[in-house]
PDB file with one MODEL, atoms N, CA, C and O in Angstrom:
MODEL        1
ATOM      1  N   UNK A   1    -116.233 127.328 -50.652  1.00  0.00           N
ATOM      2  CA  UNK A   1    -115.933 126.913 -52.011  1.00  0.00           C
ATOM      3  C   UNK A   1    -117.116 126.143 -52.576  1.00  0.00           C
ATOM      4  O   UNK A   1    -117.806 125.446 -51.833  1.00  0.00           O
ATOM      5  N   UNK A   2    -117.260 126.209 -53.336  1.00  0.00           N
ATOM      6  CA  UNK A   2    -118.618 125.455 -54.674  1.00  0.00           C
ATOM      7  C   UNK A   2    -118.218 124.556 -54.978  1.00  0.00           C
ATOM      8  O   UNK A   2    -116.990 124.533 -54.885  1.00  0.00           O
ATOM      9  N   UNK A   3    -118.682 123.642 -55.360  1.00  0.00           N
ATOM     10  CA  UNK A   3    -118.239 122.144 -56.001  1.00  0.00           C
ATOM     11  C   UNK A   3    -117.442 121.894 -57.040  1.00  0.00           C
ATOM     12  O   UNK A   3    -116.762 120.890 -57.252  1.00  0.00           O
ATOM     13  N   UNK A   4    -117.603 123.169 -57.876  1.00  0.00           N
ATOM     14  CA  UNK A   4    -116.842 122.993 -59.336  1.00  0.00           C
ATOM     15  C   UNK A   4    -115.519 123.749 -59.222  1.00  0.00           C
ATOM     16  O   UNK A   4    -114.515 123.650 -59.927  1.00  0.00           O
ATOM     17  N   UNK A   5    -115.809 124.685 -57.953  1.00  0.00           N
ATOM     18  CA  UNK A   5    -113.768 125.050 -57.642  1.00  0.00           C
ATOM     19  C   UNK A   5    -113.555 124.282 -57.229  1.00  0.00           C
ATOM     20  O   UNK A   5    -112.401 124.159 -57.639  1.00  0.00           O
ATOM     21  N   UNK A   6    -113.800 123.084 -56.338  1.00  0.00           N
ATOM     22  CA  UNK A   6    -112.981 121.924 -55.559  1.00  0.00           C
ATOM     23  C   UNK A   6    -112.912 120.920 -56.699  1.00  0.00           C
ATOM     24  O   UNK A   6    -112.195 119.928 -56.569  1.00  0.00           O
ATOM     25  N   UNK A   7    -113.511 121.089 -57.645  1.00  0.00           N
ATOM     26  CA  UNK A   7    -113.290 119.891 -58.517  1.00  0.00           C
ATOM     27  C   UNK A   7    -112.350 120.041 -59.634  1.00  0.00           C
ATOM     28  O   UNK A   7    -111.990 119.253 -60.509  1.00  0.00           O
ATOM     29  N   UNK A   8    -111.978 121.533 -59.317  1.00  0.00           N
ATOM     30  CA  UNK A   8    -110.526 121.895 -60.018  1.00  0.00           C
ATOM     31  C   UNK A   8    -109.205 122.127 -59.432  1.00  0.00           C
ATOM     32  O   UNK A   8    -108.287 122.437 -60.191  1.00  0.00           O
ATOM     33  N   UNK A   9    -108.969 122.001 -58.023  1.00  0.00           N
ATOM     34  CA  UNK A   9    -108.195 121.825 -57.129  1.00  0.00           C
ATOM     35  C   UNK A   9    -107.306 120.702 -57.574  1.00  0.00           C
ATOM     36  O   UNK A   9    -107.929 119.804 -58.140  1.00  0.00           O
ATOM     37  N   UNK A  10    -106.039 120.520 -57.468  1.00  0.00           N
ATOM     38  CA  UNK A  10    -105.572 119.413 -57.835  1.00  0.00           C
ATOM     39  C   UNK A  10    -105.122 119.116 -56.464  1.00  0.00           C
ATOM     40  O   UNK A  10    -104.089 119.564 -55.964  1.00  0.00           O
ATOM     41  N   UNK A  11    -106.249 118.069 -55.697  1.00  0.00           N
ATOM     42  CA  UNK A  11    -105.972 117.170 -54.400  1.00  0.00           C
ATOM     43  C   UNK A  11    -106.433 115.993 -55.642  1.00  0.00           C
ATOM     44  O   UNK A  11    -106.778 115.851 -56.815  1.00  0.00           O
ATOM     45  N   UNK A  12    -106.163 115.379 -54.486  1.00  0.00           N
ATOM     46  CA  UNK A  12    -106.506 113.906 -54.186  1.00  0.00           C
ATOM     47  C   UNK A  12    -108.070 112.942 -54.038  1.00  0.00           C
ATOM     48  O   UNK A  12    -109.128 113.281 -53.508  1.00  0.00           O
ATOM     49  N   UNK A  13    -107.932 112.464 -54.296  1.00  0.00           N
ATOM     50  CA  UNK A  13    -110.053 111.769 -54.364  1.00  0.00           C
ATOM     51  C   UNK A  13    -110.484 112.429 -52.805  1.00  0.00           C
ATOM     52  O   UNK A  13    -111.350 113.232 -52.455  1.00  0.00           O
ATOM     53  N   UNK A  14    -109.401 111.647 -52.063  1.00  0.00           N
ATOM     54  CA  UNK A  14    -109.976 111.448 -50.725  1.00  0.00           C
ATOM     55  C   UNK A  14    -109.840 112.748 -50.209  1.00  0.00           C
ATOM     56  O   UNK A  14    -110.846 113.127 -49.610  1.00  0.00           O
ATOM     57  N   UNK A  15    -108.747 113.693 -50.262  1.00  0.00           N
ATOM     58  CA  UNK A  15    -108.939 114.809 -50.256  1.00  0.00           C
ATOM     59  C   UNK A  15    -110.578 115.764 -50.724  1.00  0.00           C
ATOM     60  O   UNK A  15    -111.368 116.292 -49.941  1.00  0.00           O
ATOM     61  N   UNK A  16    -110.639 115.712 -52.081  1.00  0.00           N
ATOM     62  CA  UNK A  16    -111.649 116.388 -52.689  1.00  0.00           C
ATOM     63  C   UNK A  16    -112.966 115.821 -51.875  1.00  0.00           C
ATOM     64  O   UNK A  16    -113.727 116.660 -51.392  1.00  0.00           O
ATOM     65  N   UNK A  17    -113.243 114.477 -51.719  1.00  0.00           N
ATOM     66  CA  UNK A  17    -114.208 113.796 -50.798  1.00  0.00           C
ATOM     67  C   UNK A  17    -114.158 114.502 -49.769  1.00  0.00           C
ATOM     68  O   UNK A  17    -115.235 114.917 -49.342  1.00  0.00           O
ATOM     69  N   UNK A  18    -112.891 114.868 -49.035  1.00  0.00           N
ATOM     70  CA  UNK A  18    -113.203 115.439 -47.554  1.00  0.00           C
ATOM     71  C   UNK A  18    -113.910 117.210 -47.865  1.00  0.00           C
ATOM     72  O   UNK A  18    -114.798 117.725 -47.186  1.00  0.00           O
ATOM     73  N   UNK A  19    -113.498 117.586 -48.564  1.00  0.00           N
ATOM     74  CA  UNK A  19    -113.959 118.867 -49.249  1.00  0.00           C
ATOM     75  C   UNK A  19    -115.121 119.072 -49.678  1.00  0.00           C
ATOM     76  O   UNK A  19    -115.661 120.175 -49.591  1.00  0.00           O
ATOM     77  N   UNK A  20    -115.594 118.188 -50.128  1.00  0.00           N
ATOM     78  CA  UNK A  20    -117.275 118.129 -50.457  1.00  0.00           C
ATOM     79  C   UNK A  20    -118.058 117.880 -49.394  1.00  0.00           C
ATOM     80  O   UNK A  20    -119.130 118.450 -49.192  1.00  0.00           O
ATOM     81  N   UNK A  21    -117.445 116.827 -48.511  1.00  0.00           N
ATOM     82  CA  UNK A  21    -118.703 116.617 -47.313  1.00  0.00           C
ATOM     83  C   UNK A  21    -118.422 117.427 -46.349  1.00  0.00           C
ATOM     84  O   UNK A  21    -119.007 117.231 -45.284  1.00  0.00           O
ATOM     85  N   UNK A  22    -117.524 118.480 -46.440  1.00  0.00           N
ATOM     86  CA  UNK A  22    -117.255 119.619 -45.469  1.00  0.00           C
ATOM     87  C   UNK A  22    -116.594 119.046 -43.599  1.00  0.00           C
ATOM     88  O   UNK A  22    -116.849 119.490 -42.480  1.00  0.00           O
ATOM     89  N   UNK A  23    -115.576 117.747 -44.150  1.00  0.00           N
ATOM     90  CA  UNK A  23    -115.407 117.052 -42.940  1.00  0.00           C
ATOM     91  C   UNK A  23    -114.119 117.200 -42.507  1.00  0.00           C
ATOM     92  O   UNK A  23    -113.269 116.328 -42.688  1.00  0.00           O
ATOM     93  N   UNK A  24    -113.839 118.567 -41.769  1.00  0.00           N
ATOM     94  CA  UNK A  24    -112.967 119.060 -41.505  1.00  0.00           C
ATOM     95  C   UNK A  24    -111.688 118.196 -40.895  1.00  0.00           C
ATOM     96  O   UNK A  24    -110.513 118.553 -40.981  1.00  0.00           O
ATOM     97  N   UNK A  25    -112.176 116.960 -40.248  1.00  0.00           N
ATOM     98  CA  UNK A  25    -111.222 116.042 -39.212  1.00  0.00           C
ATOM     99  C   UNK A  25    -110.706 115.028 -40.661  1.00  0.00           C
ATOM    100  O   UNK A  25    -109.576 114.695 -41.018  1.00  0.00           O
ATOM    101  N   UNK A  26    -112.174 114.714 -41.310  1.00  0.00           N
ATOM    102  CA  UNK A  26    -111.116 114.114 -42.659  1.00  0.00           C
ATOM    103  C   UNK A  26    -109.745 114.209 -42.912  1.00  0.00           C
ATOM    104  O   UNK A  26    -108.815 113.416 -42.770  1.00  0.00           O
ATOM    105  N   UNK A  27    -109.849 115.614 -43.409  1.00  0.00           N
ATOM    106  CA  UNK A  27    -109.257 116.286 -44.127  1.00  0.00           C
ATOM    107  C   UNK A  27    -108.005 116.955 -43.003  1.00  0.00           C
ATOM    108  O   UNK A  27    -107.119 117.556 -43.610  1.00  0.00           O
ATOM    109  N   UNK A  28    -107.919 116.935 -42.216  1.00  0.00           N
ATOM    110  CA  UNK A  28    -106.735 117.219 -41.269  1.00  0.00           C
ATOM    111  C   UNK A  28    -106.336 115.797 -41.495  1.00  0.00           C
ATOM    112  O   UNK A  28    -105.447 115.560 -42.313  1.00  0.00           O
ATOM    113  N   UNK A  29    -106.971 114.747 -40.781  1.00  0.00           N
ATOM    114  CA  UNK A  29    -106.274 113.713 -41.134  1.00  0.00           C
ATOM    115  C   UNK A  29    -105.276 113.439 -42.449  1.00  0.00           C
ATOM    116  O   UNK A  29    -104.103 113.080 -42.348  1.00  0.00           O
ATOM    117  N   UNK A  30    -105.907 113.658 -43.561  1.00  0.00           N
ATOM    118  CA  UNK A  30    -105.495 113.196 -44.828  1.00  0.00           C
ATOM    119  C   UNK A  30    -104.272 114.546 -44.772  1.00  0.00           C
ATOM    120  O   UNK A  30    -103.193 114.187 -45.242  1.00  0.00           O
ATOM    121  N   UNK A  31    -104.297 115.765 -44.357  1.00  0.00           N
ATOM    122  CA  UNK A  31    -102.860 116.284 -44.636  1.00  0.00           C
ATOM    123  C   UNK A  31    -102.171 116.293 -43.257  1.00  0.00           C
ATOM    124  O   UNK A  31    -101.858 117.416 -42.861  1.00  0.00           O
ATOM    125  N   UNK A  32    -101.853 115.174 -42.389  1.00  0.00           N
ATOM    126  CA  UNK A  32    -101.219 115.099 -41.570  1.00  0.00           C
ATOM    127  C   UNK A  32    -101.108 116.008 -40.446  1.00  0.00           C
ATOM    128  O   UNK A  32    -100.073 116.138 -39.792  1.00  0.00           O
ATOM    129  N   UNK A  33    -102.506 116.820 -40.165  1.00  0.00           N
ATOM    130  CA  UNK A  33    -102.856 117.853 -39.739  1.00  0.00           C
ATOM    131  C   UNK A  33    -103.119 118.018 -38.020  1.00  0.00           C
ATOM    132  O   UNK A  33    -103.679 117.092 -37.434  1.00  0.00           O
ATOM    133  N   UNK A  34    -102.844 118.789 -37.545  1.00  0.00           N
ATOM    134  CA  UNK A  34    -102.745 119.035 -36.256  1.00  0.00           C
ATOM    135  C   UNK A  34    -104.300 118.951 -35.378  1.00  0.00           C
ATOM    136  O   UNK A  34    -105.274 119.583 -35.789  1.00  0.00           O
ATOM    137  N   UNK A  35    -104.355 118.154 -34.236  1.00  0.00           N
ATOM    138  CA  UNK A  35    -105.803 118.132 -33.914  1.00  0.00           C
ATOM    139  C   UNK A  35    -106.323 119.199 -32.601  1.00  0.00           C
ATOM    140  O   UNK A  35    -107.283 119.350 -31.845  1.00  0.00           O
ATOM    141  N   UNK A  36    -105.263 119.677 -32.844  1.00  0.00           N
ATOM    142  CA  UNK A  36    -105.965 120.662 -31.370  1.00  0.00           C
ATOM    143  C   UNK A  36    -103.950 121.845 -31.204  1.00  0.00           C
ATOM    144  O   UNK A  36    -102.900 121.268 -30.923  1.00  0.00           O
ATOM    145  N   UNK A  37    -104.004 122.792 -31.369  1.00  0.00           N
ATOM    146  CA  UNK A  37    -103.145 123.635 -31.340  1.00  0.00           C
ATOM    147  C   UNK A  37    -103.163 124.508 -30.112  1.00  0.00           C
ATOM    148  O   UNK A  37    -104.215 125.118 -29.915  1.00  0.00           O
ATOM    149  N   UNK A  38    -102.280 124.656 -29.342  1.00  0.00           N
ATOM    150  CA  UNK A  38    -102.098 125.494 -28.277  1.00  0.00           C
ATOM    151  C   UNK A  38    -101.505 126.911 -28.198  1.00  0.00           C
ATOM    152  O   UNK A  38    -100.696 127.164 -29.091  1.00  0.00           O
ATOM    153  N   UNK A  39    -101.727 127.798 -27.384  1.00  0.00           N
ATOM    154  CA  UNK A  39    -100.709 129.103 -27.676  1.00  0.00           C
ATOM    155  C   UNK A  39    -100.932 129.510 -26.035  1.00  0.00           C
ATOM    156  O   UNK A  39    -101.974 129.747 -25.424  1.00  0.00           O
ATOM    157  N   UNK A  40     -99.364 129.489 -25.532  1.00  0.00           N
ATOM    158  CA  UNK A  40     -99.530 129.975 -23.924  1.00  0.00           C
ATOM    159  C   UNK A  40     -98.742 131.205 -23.827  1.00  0.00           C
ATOM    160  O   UNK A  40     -98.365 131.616 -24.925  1.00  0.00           O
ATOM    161  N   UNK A  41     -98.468 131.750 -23.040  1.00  0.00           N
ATOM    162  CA  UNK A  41     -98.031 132.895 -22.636  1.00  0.00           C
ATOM    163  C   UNK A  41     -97.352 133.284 -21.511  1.00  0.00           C
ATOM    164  O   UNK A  41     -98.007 133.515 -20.495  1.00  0.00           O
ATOM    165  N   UNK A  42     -96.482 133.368 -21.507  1.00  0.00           N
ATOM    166  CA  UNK A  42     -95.665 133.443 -20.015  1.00  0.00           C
ATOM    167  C   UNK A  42     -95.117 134.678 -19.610  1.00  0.00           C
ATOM    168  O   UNK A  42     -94.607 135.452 -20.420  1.00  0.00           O
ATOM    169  N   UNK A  43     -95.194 134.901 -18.424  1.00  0.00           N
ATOM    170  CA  UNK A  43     -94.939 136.202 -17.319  1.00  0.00           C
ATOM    171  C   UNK A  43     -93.965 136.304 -16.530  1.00  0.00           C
ATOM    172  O   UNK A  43     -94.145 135.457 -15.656  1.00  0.00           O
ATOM    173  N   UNK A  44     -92.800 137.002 -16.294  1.00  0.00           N
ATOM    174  CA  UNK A  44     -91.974 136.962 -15.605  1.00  0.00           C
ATOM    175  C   UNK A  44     -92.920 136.684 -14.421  1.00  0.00           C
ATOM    176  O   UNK A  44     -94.147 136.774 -14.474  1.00  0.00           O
ATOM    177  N   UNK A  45     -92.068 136.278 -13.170  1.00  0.00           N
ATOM    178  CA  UNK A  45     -92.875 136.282 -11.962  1.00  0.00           C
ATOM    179  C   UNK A  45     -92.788 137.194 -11.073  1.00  0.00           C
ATOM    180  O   UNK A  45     -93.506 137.335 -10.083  1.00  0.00           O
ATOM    181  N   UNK A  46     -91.789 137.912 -11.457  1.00  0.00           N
ATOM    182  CA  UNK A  46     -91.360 139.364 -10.422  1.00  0.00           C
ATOM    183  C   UNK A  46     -91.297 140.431 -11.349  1.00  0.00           C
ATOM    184  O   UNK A  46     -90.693 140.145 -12.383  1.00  0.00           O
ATOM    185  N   UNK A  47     -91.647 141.321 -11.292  1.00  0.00           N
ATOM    186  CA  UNK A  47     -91.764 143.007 -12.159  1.00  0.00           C
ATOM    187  C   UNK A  47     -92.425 143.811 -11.573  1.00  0.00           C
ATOM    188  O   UNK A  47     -93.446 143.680 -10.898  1.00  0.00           O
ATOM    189  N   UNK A  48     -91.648 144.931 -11.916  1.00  0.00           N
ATOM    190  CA  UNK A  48     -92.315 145.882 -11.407  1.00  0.00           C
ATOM    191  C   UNK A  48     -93.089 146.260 -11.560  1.00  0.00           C
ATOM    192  O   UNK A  48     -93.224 146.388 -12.777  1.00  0.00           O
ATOM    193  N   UNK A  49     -94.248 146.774 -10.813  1.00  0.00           N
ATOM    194  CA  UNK A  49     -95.145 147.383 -12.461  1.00  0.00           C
ATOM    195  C   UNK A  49     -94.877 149.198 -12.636  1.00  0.00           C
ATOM    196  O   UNK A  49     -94.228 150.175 -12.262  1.00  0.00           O
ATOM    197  N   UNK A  50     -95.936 148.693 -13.503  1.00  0.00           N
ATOM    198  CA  UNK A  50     -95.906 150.499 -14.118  1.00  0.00           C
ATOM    199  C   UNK A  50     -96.219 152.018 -13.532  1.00  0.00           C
ATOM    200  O   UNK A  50     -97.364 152.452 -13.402  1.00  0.00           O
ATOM    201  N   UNK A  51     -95.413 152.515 -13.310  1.00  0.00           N
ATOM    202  CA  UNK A  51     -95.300 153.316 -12.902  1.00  0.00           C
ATOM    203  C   UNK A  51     -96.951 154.239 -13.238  1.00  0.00           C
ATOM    204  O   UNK A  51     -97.852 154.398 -12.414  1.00  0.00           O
ATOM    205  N   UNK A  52     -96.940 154.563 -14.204  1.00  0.00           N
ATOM    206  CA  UNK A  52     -98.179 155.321 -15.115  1.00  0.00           C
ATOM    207  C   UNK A  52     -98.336 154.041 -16.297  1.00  0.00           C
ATOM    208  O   UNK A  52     -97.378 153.393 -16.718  1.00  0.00           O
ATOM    209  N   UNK A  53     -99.818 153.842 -16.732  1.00  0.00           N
ATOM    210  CA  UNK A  53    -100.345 153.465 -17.535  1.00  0.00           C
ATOM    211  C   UNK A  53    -100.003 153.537 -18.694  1.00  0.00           C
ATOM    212  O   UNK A  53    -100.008 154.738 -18.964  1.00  0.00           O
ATOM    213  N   UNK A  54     -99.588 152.749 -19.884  1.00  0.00           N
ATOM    214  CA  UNK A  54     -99.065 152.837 -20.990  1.00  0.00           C
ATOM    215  C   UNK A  54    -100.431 153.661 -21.789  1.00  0.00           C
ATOM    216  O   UNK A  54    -101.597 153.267 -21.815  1.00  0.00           O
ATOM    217  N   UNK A  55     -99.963 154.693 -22.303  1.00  0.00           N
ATOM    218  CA  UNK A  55    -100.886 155.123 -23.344  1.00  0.00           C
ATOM    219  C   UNK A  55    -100.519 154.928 -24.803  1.00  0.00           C
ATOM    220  O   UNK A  55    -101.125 155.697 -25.550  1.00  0.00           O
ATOM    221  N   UNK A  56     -99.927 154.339 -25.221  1.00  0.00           N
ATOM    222  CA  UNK A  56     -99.895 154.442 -26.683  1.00  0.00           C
ATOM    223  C   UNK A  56    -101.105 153.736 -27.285  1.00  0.00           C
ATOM    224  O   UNK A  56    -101.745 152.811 -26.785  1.00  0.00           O
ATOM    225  N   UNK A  57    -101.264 154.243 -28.253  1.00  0.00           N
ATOM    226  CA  UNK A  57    -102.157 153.482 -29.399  1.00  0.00           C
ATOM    227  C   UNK A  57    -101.248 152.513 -30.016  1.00  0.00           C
ATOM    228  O   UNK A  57    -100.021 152.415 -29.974  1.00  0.00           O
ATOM    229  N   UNK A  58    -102.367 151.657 -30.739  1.00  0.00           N
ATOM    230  CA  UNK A  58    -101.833 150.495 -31.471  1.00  0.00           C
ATOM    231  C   UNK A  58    -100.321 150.692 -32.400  1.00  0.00           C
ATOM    232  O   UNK A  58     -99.404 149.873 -32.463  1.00  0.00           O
ATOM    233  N   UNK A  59    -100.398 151.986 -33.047  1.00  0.00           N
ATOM    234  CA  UNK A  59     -99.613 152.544 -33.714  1.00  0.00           C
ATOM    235  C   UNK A  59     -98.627 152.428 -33.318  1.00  0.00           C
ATOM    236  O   UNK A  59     -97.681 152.031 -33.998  1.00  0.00           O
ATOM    237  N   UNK A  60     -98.542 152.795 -31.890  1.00  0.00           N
ATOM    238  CA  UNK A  60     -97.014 152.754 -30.915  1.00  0.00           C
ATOM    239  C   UNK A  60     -97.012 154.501 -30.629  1.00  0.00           C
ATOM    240  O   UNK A  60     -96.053 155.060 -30.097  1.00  0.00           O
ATOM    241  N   UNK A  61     -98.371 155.296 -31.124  1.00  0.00           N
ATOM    242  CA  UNK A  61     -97.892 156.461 -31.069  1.00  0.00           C
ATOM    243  C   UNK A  61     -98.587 157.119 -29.616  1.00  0.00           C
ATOM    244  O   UNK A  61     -99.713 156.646 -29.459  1.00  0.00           O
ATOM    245  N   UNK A  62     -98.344 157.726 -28.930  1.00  0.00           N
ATOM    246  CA  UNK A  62     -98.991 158.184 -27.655  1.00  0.00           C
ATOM    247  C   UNK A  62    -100.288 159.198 -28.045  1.00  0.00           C
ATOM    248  O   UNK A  62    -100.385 160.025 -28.952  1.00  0.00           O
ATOM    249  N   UNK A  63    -101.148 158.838 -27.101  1.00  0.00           N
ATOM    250  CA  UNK A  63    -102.405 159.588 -27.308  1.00  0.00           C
ATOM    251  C   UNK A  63    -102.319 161.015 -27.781  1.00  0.00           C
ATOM    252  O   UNK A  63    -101.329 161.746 -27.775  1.00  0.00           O
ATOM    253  N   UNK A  64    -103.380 161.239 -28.137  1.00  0.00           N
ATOM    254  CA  UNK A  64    -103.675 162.718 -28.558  1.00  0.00           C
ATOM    255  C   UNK A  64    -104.957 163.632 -28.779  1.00  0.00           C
ATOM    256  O   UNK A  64    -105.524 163.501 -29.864  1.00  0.00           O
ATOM    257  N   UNK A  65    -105.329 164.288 -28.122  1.00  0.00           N
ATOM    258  CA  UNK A  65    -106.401 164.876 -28.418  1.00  0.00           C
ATOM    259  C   UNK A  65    -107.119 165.045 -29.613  1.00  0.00           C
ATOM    260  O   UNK A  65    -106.362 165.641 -30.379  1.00  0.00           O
ATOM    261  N   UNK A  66    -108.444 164.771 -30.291  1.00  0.00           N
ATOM    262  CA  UNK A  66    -108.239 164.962 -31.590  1.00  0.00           C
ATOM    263  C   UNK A  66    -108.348 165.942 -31.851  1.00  0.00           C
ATOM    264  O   UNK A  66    -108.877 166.753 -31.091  1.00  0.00           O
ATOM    265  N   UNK A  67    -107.797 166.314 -33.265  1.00  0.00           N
ATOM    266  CA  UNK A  67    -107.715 167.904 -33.996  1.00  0.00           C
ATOM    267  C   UNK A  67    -109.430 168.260 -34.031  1.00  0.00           C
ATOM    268  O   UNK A  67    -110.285 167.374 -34.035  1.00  0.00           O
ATOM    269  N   UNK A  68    -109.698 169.575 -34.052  1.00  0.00           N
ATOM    270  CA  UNK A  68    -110.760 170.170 -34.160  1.00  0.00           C
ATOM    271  C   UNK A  68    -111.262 170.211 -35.622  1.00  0.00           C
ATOM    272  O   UNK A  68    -110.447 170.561 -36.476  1.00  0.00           O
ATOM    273  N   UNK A  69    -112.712 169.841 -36.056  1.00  0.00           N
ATOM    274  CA  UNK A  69    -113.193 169.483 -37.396  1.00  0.00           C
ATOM    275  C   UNK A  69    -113.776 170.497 -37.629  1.00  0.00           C
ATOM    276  O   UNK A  69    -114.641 170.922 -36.862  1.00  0.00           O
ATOM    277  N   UNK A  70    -113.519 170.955 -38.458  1.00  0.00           N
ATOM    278  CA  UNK A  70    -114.481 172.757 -39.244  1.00  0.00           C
ATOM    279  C   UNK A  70    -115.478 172.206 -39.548  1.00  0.00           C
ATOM    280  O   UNK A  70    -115.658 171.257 -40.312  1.00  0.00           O
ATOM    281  N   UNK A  71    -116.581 173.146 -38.591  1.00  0.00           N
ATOM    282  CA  UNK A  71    -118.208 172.631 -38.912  1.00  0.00           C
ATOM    283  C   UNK A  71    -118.549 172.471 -40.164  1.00  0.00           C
ATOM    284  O   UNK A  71    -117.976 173.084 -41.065  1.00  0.00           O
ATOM    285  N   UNK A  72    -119.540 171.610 -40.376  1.00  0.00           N
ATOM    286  CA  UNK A  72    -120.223 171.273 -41.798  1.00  0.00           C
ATOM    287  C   UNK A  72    -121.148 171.874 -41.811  1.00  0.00           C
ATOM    288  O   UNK A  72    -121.994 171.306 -42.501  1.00  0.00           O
ATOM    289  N   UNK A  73    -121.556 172.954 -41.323  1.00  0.00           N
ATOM    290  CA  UNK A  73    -122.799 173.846 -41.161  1.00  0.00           C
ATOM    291  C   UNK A  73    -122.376 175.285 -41.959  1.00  0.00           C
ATOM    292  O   UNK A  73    -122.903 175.722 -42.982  1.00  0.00           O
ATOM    293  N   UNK A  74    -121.567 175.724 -41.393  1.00  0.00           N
ATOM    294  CA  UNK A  74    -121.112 176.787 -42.467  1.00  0.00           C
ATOM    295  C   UNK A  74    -119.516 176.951 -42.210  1.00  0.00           C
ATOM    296  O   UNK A  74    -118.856 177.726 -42.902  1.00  0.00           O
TER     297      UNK A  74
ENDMDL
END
């Protein structure tokens, strides 16, 4: 952000201050802001595994060969 969008922001002095000097801990501070966020992940401890390798694509759709592209040559 540029100086003259933060200076149309409707914060607060000390806010806009933390915004100008780019002082990220400020400015968590001043909105009651979290100083360190976690994300864990947990695993059953017994499973089976997989039989065969999951193939799907992101899609959820299972692989596929791709279709054949008609040359650009002629």
């Amino acid at each position: 952000m540029q100086a003259d969008e933060i200076a149309r922001l409707e914060v607060d002095e000390a806010q806009r201050s933390a915004l100008l000097a780019g002082d990220g801990p400020a400015l968590g501070r001043l909105l009651d802001g979290r100083s360190a966020i976690y994300c864990m992940i947990s695993t059953p401890d017994e499973q089976e595994p997989l039989r065969e390798p999951d193939k799907r694509d992101d899609d959820g759709d299972h692989d596929r060969e791709p279709e054949e592209q008609p040359d650009k040559d002629g």
